[in-house]
N, C-alpha and C positions, 0 to 999 in steps of 0.2 A: 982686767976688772970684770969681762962678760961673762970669766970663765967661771969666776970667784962668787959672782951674781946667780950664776945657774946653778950650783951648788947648793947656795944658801934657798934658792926658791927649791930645789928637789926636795933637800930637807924639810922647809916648812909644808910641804905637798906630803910630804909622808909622814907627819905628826898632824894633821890633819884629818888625815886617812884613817887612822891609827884610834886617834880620840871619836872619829863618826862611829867607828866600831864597838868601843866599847861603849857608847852609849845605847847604841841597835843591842848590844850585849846584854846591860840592865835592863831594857827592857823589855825583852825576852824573859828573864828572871823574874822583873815583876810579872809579868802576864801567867809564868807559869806557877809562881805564889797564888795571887789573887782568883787564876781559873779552877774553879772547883774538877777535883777530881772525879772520873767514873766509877761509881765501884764493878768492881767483875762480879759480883752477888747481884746486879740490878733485874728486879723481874719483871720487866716488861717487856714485852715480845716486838721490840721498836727494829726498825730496819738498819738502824744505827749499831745497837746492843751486838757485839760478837760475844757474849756471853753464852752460857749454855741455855738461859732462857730468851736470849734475843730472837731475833729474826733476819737478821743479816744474811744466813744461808739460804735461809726462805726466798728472799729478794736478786741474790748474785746466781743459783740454782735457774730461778724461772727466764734474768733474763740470758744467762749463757744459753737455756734451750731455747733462745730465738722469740719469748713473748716480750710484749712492749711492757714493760713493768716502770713504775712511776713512784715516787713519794709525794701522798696527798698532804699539804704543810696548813692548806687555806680551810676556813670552816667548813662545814657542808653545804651551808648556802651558797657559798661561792662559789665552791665545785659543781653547781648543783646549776648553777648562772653561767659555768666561763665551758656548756656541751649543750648540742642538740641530740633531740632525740636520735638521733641516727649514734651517735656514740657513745651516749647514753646503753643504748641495746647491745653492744659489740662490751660495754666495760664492767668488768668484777669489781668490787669495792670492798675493803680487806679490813675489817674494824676486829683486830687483833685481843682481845681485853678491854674495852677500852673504859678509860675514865673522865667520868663529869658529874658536874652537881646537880642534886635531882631537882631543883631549879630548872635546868637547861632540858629534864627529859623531852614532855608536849614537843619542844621548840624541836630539838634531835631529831626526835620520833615523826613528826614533820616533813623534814627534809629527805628522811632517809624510804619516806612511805612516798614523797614525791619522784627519788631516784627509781624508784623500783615501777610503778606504774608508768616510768618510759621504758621499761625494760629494761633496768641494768638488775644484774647480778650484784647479793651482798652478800656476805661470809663474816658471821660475827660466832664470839666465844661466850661462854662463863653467863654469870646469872647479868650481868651490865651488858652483852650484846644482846643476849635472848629480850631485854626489859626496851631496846631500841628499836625493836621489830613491829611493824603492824600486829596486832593483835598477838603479840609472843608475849611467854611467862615462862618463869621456870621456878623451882622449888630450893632449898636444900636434900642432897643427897640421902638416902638411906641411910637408918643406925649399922644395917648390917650390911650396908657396902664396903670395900677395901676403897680405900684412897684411889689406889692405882690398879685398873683392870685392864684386861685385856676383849676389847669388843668383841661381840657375836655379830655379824653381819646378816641382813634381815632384806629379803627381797633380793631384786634381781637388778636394783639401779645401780647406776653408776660408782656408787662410795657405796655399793654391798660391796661391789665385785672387785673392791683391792684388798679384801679379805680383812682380817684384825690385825687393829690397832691396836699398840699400849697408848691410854691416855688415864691422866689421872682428874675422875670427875669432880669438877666441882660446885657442878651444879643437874638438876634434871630436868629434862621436859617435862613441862606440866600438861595434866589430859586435860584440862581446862583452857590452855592455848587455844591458838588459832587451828581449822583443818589442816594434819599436815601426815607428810612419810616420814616413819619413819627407817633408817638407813642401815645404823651401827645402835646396837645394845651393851650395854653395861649391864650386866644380870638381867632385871626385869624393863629395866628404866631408860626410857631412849636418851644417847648420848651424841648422834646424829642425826638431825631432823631436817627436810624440804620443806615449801611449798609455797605455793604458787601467790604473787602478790599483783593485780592490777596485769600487765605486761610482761613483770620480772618475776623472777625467781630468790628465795630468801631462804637462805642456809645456817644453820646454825651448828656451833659444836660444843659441846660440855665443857673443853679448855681448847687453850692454844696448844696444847704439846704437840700435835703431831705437823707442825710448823715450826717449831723451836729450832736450835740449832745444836742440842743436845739430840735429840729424839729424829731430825731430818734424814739422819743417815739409812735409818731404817727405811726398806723397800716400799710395805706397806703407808707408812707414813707418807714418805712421798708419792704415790699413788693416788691418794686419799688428796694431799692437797692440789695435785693435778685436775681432779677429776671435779675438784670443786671449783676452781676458778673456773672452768672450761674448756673445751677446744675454742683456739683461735680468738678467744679475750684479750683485753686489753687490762691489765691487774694492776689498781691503784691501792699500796697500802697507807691508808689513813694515817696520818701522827699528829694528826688536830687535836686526839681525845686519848694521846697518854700524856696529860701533865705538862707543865711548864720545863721545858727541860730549860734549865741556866746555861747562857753562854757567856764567852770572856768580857762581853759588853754589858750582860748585865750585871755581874760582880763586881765590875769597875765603875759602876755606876756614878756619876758627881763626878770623878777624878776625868784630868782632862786629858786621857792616856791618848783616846782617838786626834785630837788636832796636835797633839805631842809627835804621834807615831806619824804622822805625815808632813809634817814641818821635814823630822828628820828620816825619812824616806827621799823626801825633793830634793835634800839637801845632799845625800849620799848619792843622787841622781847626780846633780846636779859635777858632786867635785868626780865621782866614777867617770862621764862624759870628758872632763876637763882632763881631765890626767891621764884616760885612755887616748886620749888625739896623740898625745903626745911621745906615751911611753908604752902603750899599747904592743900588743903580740901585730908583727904583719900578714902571719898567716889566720884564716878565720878556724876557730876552737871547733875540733873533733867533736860532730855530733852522731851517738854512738843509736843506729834504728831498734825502733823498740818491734818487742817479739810479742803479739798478745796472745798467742801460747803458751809461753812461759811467763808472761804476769799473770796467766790464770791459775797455772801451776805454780808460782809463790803465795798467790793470794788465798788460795785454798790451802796449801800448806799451815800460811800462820794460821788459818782459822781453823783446822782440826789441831793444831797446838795451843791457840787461846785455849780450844773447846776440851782440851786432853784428850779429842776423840782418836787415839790412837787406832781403836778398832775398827773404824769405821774405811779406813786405809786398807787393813787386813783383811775387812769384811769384801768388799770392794772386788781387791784384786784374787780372792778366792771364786767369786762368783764369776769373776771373768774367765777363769782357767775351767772353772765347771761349765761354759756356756762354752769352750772351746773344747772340750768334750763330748759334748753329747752332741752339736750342730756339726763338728769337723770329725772328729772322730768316731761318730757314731756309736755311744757309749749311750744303754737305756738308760731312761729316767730310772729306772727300778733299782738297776744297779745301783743309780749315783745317791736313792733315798737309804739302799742298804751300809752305806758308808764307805771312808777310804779303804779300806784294805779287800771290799767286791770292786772299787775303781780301780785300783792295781794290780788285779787280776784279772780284769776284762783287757786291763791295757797289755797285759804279757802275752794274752793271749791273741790278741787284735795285731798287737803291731811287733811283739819278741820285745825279749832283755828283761831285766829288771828294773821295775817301778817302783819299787818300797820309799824311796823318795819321795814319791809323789804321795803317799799314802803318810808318809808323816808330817809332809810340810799342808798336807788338808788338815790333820787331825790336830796341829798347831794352831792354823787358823781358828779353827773350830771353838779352843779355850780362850782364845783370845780375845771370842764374843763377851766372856764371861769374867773374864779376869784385865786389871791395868798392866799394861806390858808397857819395857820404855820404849821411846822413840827410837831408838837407835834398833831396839830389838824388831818392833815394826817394819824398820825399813827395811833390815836382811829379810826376813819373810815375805815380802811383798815382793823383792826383790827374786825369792826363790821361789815362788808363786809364777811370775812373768816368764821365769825362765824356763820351768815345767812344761807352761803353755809352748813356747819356742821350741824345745824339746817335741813335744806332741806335733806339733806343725813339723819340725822337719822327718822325722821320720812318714809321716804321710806322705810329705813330697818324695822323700825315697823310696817307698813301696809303688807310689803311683809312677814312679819311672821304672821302677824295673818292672812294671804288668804292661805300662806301654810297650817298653822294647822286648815282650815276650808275644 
């Protein structure tokens, strides 16, 4: 009878199981009906957006190089209430686009004139950051500007000297603003301006593009937004002032999903607990150590695959192989601006053999700036890119052994 008993309890233990499941099931299904979708078109440069106009590379970029990078979620006041001055001075504040009703400017413009007279650093874009600034204005663009220029850099500061940017303006400093530098020009019209506020420092740029995650890959771009957060800042990007983003809770608004979902969370707790004592593994489950090397290299992977920045992989490990040229094998800059096939003739000549290799998987690169290649086609190149370099390294190491043992 105890045997007959145990049975019949195994069985209702595992239709039990079985139905907590697919009720966790449906709910999952509702949640993923009810939560509004993202679209991959979204253009706000949010730290969330992997999109080509997000900011996500902007964000995972500054803090792999070792800065304290943050997302601001609380208004300005609060941010403005929860720092003393002392961190106030050390912190960049990163108002991407931002958006709000001109109701809230006075208030904005306020808080953001109080950050900056304790010395914090701010970085805003478009005619909505310039309009936040102490004493900032900005215009509509020229009839005969192009959308998208490429800056003339202006002076000797910090954001001349990462040279030009493509940004597409869509807005201009007005000479009616506040005193300021200007940095980077768009033809006549400054598209990057400084100056000095109270303590701080207040930055402004025509758009967010050379932050995006489309436009990031570029050299200059990211140099540009180096140089404006600072050396050794602390970079908070703002997402107080893009918009109400919806989340699962608020689409589900009235419906009583949240005390639903945790009734049957306790309760999957609850029979998981009871049924593992019992029938449970006696060894403890394989926990497999995570590499963050390699979630850095996946993570970056989908996001030049979200972004289709194919080239930017290409671009990438071309420059790598040209920096292991001219610094390891001593190949002039003169040469390496005359193109591939003076670089593989410098190399025949420097180290012997033939290079023509080397001279077509540059010149591959090179189109690849300009044209969509597939991913798969990327990755052989990249691949034969690293391997050139490897190539270039060990013939060094064999020349400099055989001049030692001469």
């Amino acid at each position: 009878m105890s045997i007959v008993a145990g049975k019949r309890s195994g069985v209702s233990d595992r239709k039990l199981l079985w139905g907590v499941c697919g009720v966790m099931l449906a709910l999952i299904v509702v949640m993923a009906v009810v939560r509004p979708a993202q679209s991959p078109e979204d253009p706000r440069p949010t730290t969330t957006n992997t999109g080509p106009q997000g900011a996500k590379a902007a964000f995972v970029v500054l803090q792999r190089l070792g800065r304290t990078t943050s997302q601001g979620n609380q208004p300005l006041a609060e941010f403005n209430d929860g720092m003393d001055d002392a961190q106030a001075a050390r912190t960049t504040l990163v108002l991407a686009a931002p958006e709000y009703d001109q109701t809230e400017l006075p208030r904005l413009r306020k808080e953001l004139e109080r950050f900056l007279n304790r010395g914090g650093r701010v970085l805003t874009t478009g005619p909505s950051g310039a309009a936040l600034l102490p004493g900032g204005e900005s215009k509509a663009p020229g009839m005969v500007q192009p959308p998208l220029c490429h800056t003339t850099p202006e002076g000797a500061g910090e954001m001349a000297r990462v040279g030009s940017v493509e940004m597409a303006e869509r807005a201009q400093w007005s000479d009616d603003a506040a005193k300021f530098e200007v940095e980077q020009r768009c033809g006549d019209e400054a598209a990057v301006v400084r100056y000095a506020v109270g303590k701080g420092e207040a930055i402004w740029w025509a758009s967010a593009g050379p932050l995006e995650n489309d436009e990031l890959k570029n050299d200059a771009d990211l140099r540009l937004l180096l140089a404006t957060v600072g050396e050794g800042k602390d970079v908070v990007f703002d997402e107080s002032l893009h918009g109400a983003v919806k989340t699962i809770w608020d689409a589900a608004k009235g419906l009583p999903l949240k005390w639903l979902m945790l009734q049957a969370a306790l309760l999957f707790v609850l029979l998981v607990v009871s049924f593992s004592r019992r029938r449970g593994p006696l060894r403890s489950p394989l926990r497999l150590p995570r590499s963050s090397p390699v979630e850095f290299a996946t993570s970056m992977g989908d996001l030049y695959e979200k972004a289709a920045a194919s080239s930017a992989a290409t671009e990438a490990a071309r420059r790598r192989l040209l920096r292991v040229l001219t610094r390891e094998a001593g190949v002039a800059q003169g040469t390496i601006e005359e193109g591939p096939d003076a670089i593989a003739e410098a190399l025949r000549v420097r180290l012997g053999g033939d290079w023509s290799l080397v001279s077509e998987h540059l010149q591959e690169a090179k189109r690849a700036e300009h044209e969509v290649i597939a991913m798969r086609s990327a990755l052989a190149l990249v691949r034969a890119l690293s391997e050139d370099a490897k190539r270039v390294r060990t013939r060094l190491a064999a020349r400099q052994t055989v001049e030692s043992r001469a």
